[in-house]
N, C-alpha and C positions, 0 to 999 in steps of 0.2 A: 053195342057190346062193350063190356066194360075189361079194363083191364086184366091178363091173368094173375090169378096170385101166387105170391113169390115164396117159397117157403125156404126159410133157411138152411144151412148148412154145417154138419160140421166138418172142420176137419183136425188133424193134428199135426205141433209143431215139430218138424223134423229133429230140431236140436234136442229140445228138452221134453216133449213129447205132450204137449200144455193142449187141452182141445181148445178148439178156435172157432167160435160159432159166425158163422157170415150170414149177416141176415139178408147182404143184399143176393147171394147166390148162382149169380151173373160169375165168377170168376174163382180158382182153386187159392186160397191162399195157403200158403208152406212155411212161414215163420210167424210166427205170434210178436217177433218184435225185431230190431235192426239190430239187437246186440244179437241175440240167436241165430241172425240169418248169418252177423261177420264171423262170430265164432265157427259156424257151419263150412261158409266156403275155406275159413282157413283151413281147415280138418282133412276138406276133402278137396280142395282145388288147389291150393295154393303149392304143393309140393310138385302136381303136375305140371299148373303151368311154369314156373322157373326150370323143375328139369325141363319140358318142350321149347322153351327160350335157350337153354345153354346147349341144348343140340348142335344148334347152327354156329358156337362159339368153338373155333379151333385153337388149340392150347397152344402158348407158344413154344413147346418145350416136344410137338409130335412131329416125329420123324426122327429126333435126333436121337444117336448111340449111347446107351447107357453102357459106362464103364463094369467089365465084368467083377469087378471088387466093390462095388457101391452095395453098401448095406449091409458088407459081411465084416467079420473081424480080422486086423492085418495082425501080425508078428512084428516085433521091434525089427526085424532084419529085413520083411517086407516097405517097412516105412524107411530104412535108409536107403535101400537101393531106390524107391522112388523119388526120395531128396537129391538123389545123387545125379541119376535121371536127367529131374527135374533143374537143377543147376549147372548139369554138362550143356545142358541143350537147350537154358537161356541167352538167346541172343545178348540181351542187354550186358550180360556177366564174363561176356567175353572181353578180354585185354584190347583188341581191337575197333572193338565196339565201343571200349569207355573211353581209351585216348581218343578216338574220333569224338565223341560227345565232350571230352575237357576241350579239346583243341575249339569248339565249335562255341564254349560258352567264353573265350580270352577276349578281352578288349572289350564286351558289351558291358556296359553299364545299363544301369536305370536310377537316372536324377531324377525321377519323379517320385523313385522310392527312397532316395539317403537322405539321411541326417534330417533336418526339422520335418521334409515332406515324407516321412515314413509313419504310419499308423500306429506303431507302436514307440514312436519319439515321444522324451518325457523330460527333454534338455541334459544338459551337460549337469553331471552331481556336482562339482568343483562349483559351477555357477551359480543352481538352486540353494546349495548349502550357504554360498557366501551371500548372496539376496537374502534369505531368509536370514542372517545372523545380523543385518542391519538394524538402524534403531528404529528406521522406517516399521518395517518387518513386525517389530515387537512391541510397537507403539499399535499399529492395525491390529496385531489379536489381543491386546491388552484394552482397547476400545469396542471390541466386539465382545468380549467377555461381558464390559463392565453395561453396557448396550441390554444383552442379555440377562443381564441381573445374576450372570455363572449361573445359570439354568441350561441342561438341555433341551430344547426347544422344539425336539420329537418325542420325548417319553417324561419329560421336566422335572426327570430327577436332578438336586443341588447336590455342588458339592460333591461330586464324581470327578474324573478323570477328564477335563473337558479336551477338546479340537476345536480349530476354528474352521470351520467347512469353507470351502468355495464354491459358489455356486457353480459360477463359470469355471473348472479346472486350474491350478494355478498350471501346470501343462499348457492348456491352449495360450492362456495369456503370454506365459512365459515365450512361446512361439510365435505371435502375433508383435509381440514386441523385439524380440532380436532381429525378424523381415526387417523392420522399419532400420535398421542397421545392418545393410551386406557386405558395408565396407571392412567391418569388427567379427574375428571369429569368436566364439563363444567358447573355445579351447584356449587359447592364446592371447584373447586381450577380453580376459574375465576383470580386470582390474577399473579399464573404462565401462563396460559395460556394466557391471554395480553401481559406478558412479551415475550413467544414465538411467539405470534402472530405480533408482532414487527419486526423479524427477518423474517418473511415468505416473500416473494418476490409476490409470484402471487397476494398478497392484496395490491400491491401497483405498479404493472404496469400498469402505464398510458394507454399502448394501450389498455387496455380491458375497460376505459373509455372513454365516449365523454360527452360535455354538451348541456343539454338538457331544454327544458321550462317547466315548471308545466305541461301544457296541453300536451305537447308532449311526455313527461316522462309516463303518464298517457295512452298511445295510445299503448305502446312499449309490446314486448310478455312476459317478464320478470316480469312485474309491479305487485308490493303487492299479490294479493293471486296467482299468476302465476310465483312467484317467480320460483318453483318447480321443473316446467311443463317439 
């Protein structure tokens, strides 16, 4: 006895409604293709199962009291009585409350945050000024200009407005080199510490400069309050 014969089938695609002929007949198929078939379950399953998934997800915000004013319109008179309220019956804003909080911050410091160790220290101006007005100073961006051929060196326009950039912040340097003197304040014996700063090397190596345009200077991670960073 010989095999039955199989006679094909058709059927049609659910999505786009394409007939779909099976020749082997053995099985229903219901998409003519796997874009049809995603398209499809998006249509009609996808919305179900995320809502049957956020069922079992409890909000954080159930059970609690909604305020019977939420959502409606107040009057200017309804909003000061509840600023008023609201500032009678902060704790914090009480006379007693805040002398307890000054009396509790007297005496603590944090020398991990003052002067050179604070994140946003950028040296004493009185010092920076007088460092930089040396001939050391003007001799280094006078060499990095000439280095650079007075090219900006990010957009290489001549013959702008140039800056001589630091790579390394003149910030950190300046800070790295006043530690190496704890004995000398940087307020009060600005005088010697110029003259040491003369002798420092890292404030006047060329490669840790290039020149740069106003505007480009300005773009750099280094720049003014990012000195720091």
């Amino acid at each position: 006895m010989g095999r039955p014969r199989i006679h094909p089938k058709e059927f049609y695609c659910l999505e786009c409604n394409k007939i779909i002929l099976n020749e082997h007949g053995f099985s229903i198929i219901k998409f003519c293709s796997k874009k049809c078939r995603g398209k499809y379950w998006s249509k009609n399953f996808r919305t179900e199962l995320v809502s049957n998934a956020l069922k079992h997800l409890v909000g954080w915000n159930r059970g609690l009291k909604v305020s019977g004013m939420s959502g409606k319109h107040q009057s200017e008179r309804q909003k000061e009585v509840m600023r008023k309220f609201n500032k009678e019956n902060n704790p914090s804003k009480l006379p007693e409350v805040k002398e307890k909080m000054r009396l509790a911050k007297i005496g603590r410091t944090r020398p991990d945050l003052q002067g050179i160790n604070h994140p946003n220290w950028k040296g004493t101006s009185p010092l920076i000024k007088l460092i930089k007005g040396t001939l050391e100073y003007k001799q280094w961006r006078k060499n990095i200009f000439v280095r650079d051929n007075y090219t900006c060196q990010e957009c290489f326009k001549r013959g702008f407005e140039l800056h001589p950039h630091h790579l390394k912040s003149f910030s950190k340097l300046l800070k790295e080199f006043i530690s190496l003197y704890p004995q000398f304040s940087p307020f009060e014996d600005t005088n010697i510490l110029v003259r040491l700063a003369e002798r420092y090397e890292p404030f006047w190596d060329i490669t840790n400069g290039k020149a740069l345009c106003s505007d480009c200077h300005k773009k750099t991670k280094n720049y003014g309050v990012m000195a720091n960073v």
